[in-house]
N, C-alpha and C positions, 0 to 999 in steps of 0.2 A: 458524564454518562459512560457507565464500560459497556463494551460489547460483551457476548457472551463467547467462551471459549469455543466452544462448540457450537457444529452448524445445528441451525433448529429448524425442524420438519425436513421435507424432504430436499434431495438432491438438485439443483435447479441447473438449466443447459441454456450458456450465454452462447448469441452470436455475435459476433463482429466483422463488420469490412473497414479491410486495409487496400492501403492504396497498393497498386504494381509495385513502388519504390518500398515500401511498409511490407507489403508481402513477398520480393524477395530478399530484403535484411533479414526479415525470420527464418527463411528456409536455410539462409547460407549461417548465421550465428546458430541453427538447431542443428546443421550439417555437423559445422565443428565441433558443437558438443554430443553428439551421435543422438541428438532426439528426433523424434518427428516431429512436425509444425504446430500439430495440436497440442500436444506434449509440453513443447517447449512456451505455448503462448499460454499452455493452463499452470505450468511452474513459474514463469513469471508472474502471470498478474497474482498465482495466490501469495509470493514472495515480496509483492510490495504490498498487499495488503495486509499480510503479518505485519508487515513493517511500519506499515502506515499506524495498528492497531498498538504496537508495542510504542510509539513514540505517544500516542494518543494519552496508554496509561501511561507513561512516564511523566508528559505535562502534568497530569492528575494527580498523582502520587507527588509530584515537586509542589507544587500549588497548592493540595490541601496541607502536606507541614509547613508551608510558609502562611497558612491560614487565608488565603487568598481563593480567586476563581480561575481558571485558567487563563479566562482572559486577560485578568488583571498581571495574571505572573507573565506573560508573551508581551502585552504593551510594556511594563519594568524591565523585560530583559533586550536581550541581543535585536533580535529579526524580529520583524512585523512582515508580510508578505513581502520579503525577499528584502525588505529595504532596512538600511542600517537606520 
């Protein structure tokens, strides 16, 4: 299944709590990089979920020319949830 490229309908506003230890790693790694905290927690999470998305199509795209399902090509190859 692909996602679509683009977000569909409107803009949506996540919250999250982090622990003391969670929320001063972010403040001091957004320091470094001169973001501010929201900033830096809305660049990350959309960068692993690009990430996440672009692996996603690439199973896809590997799997359907080797004429398989995804899941068929993941059990055939390397990792199955972390385990060789």
């Amino acid at each position: 299944m692909q996602m679509p490229a683009e977000p569909v309908g409107q803009p949506q506003e996540f919250f999250a709590e982090f622990t003391p230890v969670e929320q001063d790693a972010i403040v001091a790694h957004a320091s470094v990089l001169g973001l501010a905290p929201d900033e830096y927690v809305r660049q990350t999470a959309a960068e692993r979920a690009l990430n996440w998305q672009r692996e996603h199509d690439a199973f896809h795209t590997l799997a359907q020319r080797q004429g398989r399902t995804v899941e068929e090509t993941v059990h055939r190859g390397i990792l199955t949830d972390n385990n060789l």
